[in-house]
C-alpha positions as CSV (number, residue, x, y, z in Angstrom):
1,X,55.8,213.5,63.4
2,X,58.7,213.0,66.0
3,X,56.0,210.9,68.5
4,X,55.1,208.7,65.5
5,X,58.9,207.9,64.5
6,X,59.9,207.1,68.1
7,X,56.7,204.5,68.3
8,X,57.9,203.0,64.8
9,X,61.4,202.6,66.2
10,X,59.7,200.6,69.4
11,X,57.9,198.0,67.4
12,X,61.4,197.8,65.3
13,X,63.1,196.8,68.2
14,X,60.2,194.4,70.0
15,X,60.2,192.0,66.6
16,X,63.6,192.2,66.1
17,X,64.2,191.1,70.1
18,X,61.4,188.1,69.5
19,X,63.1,187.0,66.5
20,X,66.0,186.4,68.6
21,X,64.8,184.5,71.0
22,X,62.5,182.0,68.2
23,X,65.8,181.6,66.8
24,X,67.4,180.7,70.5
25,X,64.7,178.6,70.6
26,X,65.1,176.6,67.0
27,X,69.0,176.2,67.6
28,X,68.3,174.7,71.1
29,X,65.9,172.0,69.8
30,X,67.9,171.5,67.3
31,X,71.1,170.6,69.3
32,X,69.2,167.9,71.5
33,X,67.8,165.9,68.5
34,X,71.2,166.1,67.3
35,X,72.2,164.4,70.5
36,X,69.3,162.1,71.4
37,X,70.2,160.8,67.5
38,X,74.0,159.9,68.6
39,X,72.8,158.1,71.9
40,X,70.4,156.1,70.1
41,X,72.7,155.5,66.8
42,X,75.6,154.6,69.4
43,X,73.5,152.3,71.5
44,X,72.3,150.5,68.7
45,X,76.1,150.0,67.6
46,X,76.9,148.4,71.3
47,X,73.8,146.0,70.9
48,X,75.0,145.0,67.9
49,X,78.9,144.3,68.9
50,X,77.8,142.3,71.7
51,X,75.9,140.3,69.9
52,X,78.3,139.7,67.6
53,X,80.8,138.8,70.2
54,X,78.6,136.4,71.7
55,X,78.0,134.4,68.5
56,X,81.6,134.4,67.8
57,X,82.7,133.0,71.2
58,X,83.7,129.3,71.6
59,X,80.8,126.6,72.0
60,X,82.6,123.9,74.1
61,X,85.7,123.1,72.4
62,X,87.6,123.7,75.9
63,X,86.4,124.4,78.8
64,X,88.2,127.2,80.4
65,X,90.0,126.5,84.0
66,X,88.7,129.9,85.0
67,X,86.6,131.8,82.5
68,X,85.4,134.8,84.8
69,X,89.9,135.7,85.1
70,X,90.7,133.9,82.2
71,X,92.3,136.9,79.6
72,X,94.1,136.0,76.8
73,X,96.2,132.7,75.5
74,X,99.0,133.4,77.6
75,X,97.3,132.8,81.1
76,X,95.8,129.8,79.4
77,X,98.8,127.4,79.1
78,X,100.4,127.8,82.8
79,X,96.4,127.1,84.6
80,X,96.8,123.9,81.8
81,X,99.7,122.7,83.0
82,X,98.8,123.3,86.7
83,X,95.7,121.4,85.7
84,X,97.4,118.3,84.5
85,X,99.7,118.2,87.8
86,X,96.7,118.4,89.9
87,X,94.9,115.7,87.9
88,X,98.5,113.8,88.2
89,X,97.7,114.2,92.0
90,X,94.2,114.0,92.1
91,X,93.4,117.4,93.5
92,X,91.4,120.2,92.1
93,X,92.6,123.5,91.2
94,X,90.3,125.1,94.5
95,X,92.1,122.4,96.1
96,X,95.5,123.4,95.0
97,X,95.0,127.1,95.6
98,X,93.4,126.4,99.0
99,X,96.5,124.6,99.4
100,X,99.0,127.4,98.0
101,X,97.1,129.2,100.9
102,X,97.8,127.5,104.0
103,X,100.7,127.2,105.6
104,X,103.4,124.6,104.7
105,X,103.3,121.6,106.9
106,X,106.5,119.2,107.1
107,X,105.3,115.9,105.8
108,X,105.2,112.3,108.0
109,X,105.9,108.8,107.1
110,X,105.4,105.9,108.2
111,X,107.3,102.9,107.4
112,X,106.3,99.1,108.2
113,X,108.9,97.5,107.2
114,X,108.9,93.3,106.6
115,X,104.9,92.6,107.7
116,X,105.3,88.9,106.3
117,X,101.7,88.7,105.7
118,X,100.0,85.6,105.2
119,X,96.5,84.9,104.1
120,X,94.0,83.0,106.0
121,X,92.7,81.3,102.9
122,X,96.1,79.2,103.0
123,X,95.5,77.5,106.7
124,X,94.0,75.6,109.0
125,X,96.1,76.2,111.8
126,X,96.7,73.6,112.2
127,X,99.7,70.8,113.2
128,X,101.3,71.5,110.1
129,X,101.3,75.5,110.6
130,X,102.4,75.6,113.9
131,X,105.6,73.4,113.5
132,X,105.9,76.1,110.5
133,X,105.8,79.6,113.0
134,X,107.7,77.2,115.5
135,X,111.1,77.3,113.8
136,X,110.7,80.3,112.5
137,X,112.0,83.4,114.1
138,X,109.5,84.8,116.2
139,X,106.8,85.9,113.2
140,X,103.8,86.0,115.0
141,X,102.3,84.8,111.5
142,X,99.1,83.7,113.2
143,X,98.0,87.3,114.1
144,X,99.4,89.3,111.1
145,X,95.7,90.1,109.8
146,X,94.6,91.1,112.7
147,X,97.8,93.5,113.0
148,X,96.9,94.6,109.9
149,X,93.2,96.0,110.8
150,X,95.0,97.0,113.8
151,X,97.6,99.3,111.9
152,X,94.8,100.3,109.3
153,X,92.8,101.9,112.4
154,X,96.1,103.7,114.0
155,X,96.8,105.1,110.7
156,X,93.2,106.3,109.8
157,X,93.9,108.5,113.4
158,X,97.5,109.2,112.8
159,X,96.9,110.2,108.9
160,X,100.4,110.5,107.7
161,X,101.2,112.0,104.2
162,X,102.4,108.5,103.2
163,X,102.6,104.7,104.8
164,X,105.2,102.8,103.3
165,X,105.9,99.0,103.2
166,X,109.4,98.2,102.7
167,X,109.7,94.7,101.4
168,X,109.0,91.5,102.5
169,X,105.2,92.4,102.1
170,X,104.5,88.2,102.3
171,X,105.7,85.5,104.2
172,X,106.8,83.4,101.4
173,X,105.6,85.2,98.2
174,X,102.1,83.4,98.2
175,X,99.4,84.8,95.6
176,X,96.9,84.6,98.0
177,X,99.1,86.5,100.4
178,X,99.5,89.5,98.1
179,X,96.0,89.8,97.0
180,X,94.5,89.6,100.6
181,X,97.3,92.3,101.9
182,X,96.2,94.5,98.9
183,X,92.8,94.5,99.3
184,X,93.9,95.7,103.1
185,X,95.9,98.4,101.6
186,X,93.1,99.3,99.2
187,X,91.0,100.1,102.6
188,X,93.9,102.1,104.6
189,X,93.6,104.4,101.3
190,X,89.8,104.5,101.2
191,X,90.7,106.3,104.9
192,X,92.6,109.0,103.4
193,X,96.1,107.4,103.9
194,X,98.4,107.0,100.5
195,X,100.0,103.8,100.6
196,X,103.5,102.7,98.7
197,X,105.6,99.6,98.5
198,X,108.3,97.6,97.6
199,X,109.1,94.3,96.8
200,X,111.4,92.6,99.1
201,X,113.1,89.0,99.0
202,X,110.7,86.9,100.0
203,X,108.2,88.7,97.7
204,X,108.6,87.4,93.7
205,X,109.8,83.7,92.2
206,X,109.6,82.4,96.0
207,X,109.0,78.6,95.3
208,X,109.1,78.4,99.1
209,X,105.7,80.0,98.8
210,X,103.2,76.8,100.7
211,X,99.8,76.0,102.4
212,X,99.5,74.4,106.1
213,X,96.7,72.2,106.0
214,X,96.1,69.5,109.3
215,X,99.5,67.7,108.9
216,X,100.6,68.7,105.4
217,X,102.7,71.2,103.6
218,X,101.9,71.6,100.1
219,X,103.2,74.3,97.4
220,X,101.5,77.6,96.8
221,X,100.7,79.7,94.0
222,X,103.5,82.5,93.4
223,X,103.8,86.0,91.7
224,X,106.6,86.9,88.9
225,X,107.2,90.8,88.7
226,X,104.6,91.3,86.3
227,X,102.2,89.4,88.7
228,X,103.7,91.7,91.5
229,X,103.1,94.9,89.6
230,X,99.8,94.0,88.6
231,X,98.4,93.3,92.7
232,X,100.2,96.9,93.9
233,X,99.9,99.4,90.9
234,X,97.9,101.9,92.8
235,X,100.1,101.8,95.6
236,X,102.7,104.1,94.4
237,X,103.5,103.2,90.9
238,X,100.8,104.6,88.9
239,X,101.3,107.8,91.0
240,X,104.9,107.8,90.8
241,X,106.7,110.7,88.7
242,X,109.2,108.8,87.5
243,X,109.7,104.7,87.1
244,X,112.9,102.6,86.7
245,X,112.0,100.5,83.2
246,X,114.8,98.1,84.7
247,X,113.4,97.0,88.1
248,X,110.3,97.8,90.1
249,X,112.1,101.2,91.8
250,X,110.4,104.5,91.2
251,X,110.1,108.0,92.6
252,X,107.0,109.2,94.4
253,X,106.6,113.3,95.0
254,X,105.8,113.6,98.9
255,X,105.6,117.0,98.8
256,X,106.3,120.2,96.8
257,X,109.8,119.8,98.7
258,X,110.7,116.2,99.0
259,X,110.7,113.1,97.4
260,X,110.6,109.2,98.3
261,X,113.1,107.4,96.0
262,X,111.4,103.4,96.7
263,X,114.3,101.2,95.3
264,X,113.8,97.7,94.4
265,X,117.2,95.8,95.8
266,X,115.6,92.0,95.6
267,X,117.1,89.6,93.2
268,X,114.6,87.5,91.8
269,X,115.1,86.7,88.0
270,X,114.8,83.4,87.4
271,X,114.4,82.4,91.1
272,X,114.6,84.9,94.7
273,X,117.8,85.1,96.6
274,X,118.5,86.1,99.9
275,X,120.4,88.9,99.2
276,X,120.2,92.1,97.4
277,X,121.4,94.3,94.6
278,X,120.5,97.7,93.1
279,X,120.6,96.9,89.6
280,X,123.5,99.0,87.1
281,X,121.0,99.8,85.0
282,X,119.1,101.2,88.1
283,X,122.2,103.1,89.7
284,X,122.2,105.3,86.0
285,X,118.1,106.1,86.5
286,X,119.0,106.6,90.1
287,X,121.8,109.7,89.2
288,X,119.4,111.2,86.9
289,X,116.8,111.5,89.2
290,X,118.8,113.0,91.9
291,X,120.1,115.2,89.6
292,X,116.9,116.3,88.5
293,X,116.3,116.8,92.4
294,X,119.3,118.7,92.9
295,X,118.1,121.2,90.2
296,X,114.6,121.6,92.2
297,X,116.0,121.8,95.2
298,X,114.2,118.6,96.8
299,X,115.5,116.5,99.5
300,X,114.9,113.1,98.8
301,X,114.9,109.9,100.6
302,X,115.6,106.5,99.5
303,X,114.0,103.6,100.8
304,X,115.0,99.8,99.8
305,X,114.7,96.6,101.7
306,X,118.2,95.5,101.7
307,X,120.7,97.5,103.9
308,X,122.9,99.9,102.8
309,X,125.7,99.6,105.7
310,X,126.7,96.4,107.5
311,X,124.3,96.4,110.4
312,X,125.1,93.5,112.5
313,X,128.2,91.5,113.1
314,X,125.9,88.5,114.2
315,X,124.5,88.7,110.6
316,X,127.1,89.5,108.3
317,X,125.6,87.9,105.0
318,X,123.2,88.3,102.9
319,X,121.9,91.4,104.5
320,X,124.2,94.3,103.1
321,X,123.7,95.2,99.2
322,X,126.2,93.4,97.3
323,X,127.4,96.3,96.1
324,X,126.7,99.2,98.6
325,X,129.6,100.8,98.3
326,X,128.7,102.0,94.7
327,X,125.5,103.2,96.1
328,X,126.8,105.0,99.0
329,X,129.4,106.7,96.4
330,X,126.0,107.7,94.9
331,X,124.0,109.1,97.2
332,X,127.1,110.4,99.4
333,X,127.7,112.7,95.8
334,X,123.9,114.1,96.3
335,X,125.0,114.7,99.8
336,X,121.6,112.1,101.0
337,X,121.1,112.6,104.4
338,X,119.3,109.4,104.9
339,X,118.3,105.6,103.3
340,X,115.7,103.6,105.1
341,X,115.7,99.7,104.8
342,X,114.5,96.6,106.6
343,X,115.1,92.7,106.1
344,X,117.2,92.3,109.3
345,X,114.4,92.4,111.9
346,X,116.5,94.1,113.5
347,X,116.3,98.2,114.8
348,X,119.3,99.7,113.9
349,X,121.1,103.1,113.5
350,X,124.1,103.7,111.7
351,X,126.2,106.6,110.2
352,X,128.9,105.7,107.6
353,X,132.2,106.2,108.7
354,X,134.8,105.4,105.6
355,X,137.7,106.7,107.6
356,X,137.9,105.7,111.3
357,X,139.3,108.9,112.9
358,X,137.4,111.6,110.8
359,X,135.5,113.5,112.5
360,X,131.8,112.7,113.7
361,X,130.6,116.0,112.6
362,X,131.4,115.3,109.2
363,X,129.1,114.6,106.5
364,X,128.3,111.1,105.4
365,X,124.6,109.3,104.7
366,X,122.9,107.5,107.6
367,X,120.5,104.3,107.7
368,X,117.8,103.6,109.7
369,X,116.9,99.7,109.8
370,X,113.1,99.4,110.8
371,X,112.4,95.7,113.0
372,X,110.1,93.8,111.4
373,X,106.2,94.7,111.9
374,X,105.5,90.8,112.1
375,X,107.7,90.5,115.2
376,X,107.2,91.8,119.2
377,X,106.7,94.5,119.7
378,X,105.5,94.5,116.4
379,X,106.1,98.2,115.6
380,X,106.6,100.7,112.8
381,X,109.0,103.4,112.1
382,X,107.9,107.3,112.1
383,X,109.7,110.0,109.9
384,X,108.9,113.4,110.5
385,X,110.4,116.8,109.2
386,X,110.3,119.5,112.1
387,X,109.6,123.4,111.5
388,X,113.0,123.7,112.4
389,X,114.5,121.6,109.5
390,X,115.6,118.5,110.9
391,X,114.6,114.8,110.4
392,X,113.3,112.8,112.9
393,X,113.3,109.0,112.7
394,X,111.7,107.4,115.7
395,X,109.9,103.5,116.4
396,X,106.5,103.3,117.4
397,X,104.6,100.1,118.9
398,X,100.7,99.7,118.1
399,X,98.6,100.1,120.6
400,X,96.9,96.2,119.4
401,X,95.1,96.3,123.2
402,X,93.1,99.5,122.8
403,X,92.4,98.2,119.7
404,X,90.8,95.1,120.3
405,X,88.9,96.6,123.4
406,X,87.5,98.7,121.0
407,X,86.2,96.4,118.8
408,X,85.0,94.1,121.6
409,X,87.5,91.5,120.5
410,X,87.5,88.4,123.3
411,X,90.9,87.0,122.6
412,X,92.8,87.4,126.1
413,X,96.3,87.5,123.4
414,X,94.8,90.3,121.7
415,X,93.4,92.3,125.0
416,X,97.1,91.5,126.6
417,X,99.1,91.6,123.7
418,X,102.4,93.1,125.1
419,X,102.7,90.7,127.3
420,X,101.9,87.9,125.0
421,X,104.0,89.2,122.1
422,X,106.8,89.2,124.5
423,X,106.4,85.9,125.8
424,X,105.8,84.1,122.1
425,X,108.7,85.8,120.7
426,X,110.8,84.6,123.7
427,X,109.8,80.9,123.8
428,X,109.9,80.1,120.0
429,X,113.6,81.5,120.4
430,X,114.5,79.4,123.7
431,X,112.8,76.2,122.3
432,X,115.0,75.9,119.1
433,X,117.9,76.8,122.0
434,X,116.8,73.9,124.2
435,X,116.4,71.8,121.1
436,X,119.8,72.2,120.2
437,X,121.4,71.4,123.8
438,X,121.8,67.6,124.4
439,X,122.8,65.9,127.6
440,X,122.9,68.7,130.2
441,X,119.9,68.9,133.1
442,X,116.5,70.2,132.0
443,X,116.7,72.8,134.7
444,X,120.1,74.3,133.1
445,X,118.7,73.8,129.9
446,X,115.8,76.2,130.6
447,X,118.0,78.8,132.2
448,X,120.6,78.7,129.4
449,X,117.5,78.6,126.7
450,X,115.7,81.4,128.5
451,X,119.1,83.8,128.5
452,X,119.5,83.8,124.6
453,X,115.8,84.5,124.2
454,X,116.2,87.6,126.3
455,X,119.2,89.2,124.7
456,X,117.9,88.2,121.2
457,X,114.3,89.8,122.0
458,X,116.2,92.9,123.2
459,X,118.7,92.5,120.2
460,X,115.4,92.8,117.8
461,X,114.4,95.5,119.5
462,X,117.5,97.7,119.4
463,X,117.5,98.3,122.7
464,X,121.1,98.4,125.2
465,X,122.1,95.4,127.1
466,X,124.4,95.1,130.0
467,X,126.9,93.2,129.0
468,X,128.7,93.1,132.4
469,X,125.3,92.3,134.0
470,X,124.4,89.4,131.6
471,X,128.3,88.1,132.3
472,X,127.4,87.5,135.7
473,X,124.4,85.8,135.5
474,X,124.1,81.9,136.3
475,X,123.0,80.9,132.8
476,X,125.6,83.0,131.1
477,X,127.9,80.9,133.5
478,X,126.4,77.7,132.5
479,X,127.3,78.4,129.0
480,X,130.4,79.5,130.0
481,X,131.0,76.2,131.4
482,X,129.1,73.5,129.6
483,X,129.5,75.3,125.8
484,X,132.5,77.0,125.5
485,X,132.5,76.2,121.6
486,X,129.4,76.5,120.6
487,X,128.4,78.5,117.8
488,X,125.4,79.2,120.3
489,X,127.6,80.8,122.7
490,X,129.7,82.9,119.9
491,X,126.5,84.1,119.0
492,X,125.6,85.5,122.4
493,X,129.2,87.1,122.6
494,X,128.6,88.8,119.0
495,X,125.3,90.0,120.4
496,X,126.6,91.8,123.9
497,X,129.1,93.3,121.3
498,X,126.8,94.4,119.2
499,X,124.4,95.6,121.6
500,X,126.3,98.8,123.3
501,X,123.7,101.8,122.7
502,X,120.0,102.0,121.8
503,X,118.9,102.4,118.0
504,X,115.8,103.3,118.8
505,X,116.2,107.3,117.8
506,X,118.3,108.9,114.9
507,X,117.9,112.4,113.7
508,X,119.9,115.3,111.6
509,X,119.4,118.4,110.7
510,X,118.9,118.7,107.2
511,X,120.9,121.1,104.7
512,X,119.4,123.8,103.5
513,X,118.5,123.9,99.6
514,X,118.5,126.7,98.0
């Protein structure tokens, strides 16, 4: 009875322990379908939201700037306005941020100043042309286009951030003359080099403007400041950032740190004059945009054709802005450090100095006056900004010789053109001398003739002359003697005067904006 019991109890307990377990066994299985129905259920749920989001997303309404960063609305209005100052430039935004990445470089510009170009289509050459370049100053007028491919290969090597022509881009405002310089400006900036310019005073309403056919002179077809406008447009004003509705000035953005303000001073409405004149009008556009520079903390530069300062006591008129002084009060309240012009054909340096005993240290703007690009040595100006934050103006002669060699050019005035240069700009001066001397030997003639062409070449040049040396030479002497009174003779005085230090480098170290 006991044995059977205890074997009953045994059976008891074995079911009762395999129940348990089939029941571990159920709730197990039970627990991963559970699961495996949640994964699948939530799966099915992302399909479904991303396909949603996909058809929901914009087709091609915009195109994003960036749509692998792109976030949200607020990122999207800065990269549009970054966009539309990179189109404004003509950059892309890889460019601009490859830009953003390098290191700041100080910008360079070049400035040919007074180029007097005149087109080939208007000549012969002939007898009526060269009495024309005879009595004029020294324009090498003959050679100007071949200057000009001359300049356009320098500048392809030099590459500066900007070449500018300051005025007096013709010889006498002729159509022809325009459109033949701008279609050699349109292949300087198919090279990479941005070019801007100016009008000068020989440029718009010049009824002087003429063709030189065999013996005869005969009037040439001129541009009004529309006509202007419509020739140079994409040389600086449909780039600019600002433009004068009142003249043909505007500003053009070098840099993210400097601007070019290019000032129109010619008169020409009805007809040119000699002289020049920033506009009233254009004096209130010019305070607001050096305001606006002020704010930004932009140095800017202005660049004009006329002078700002008077230059040269040997040519006292018509050269100085007719009202400069309210100009200087200008800039000198935006604390300008410089203003570039031309028209003289002359190099010169000068610093403003309202008060003669202040001190030479203290502030007040400065012009550089480039020579004219038409005239031995037939140079052009170079502004540079150094790493260590000055400004550096310096001259700069082509290199016409290596040019021509180059391009296997056979014309022994080309392949020697220093020397010829020298020598044209020379005679052309001592002939009208000679002209103008009557009744004295031809041998004292030619000395007498030859002195003036020296000093004035070196006076165009900017460079010193000895004024005690030239005193004691024998043509000096016959002058002394034979033409006390003539306005000849003044004129050499006025230029030793004038003539006491070289003008062929100017710098300053530029303020620091903050």
């Amino acid at each position: 009875m006991n044995r059977r019991k205890k074997n009953w109890l045994l059976v008891l307990i074995y079911t009762v322990m395999i129940l348990l377990c089939l029941g571990i066994v159920m709730i197990v299985g039970h627990l991963d379908t559970s699961r495996r129905s949640r994964e699948e259920t939530s799966g099915k749920h992302f399909e479904e939201s991303s396909d949603q989001q996909q058809r929901e997303e914009p087709t091609g309404e915009k195109e994003p700037i960036n749509p692998e960063t792109e976030a949200s609305d607020e990122a999207t209005e800065p990269e549009t306005r970054r966009e539309f100052k990179n189109k404004r430039k003509g950059r892309t935004v890889e460019e601009e941020t490859s830009e953003e990445t390098e290191e700041y470089k100080p910008p360079v510009v070049v400035v040919a100043s007074d180029v007097h170009y005149y087109s080939p289509e208007l000549t012969d050459y002939g007898e009526a042309f060269e009495e024309m370049q005879k009595r004029d100053d020294g324009k090498l007028v003959n050679y100007i286009p071949k200057l000009m491919d001359a300049f356009t290969a320098e500048m392809e090597g030099l590459k500066p951030s900007a070449v500018v022509l300051s005025g007096d881009l013709t010889l006498n405002g002729e159509k022809a003359g325009h459109e033949a310089l701008a279609q050699k400006l349109e292949i300087l900036e198919e090279k990479g080099v941005k070019v801007l310019v100016i009008p000068g005073n020989h440029d718009i309403n010049n009824y002087a403007s003429a063709s030189y056919f065999g013996k005869e002179k005969e009037v040439a077809d001129i541009v009004d400041p529309k006509g202007f406008y419509d020739i140079y447009r994409r040389f600086g004003y449909d780039q600019a950032i600002s433009r004068d509705e009142n003249s043909l000035s505007y500003v053009y953005e070098l840099d993210e740190k400097n601007w070019l303000l290019m000032l129109d001073s010619a008169q020409y409405e009805p007809l040119n004059k000699v002289g020049g004149r920033i506009k009233q009008e254009t004096l209130g556009w010019m305070k607001a945009q050096l305001e606006e520079a002020g704010k930004q903390g932009i140095t800017v530069i202005p660049i004009a054709h006329h002078n700002l300062l008077k230059e040269s006591i040997l040519y006292p008129e018509d050269c100085t802005l007719e009202n400069s002084q309210d100009v200087i009060a200008l800039l000198e309240s935006y604390r300008i450090p410089l203003y570039i012009s031309g028209h003289l054909h002359l190099q010169r340096t000068k610093k403003y100095k309202p008060e003669p005993g202040e001190s030479k240290d203290a502030y007040h703007i400065s012009e550089v006056v480039a020579d004219s690009f038409a005239i031995s040595p037939c140079r052009y100006g170079v502004l540079q900004w150094t790493e260590d934050g000055r400004l550096v103006y310096t001259p700069r002669a082509m290199d016409v010789e290596g040019w021509a060699r180059k391009e296997g050019i056979t014309d022994e005035n080309l392949l020697n053109f220093k020397e010829y240069g020298m020598k044209f700009l020379t005679e052309v001066i001592s002939s009208q001398v000679s002209g103008k001397i009557k009744n004295l030997p031809e041998e004292q003639v030619v000395k007498m003739a030859e002195l003036y062409g020296d000093i004035n070449r070196a006076y165009c040049e900017g460079v010193p002359v000895d004024g005690t040396e030239v005193r004691s030479e024998e043509a000096f002497r016959l002058w002394q003697r034979n033409l006390p009174d003539s306005r000849m003779f003044a004129e050499i005085g006025k230029i030793l005067k004038d003539t006491g230090h070289d003008h062929n480098t100017w710098e300053c170290q530029l303020e620091i904006k903050e």
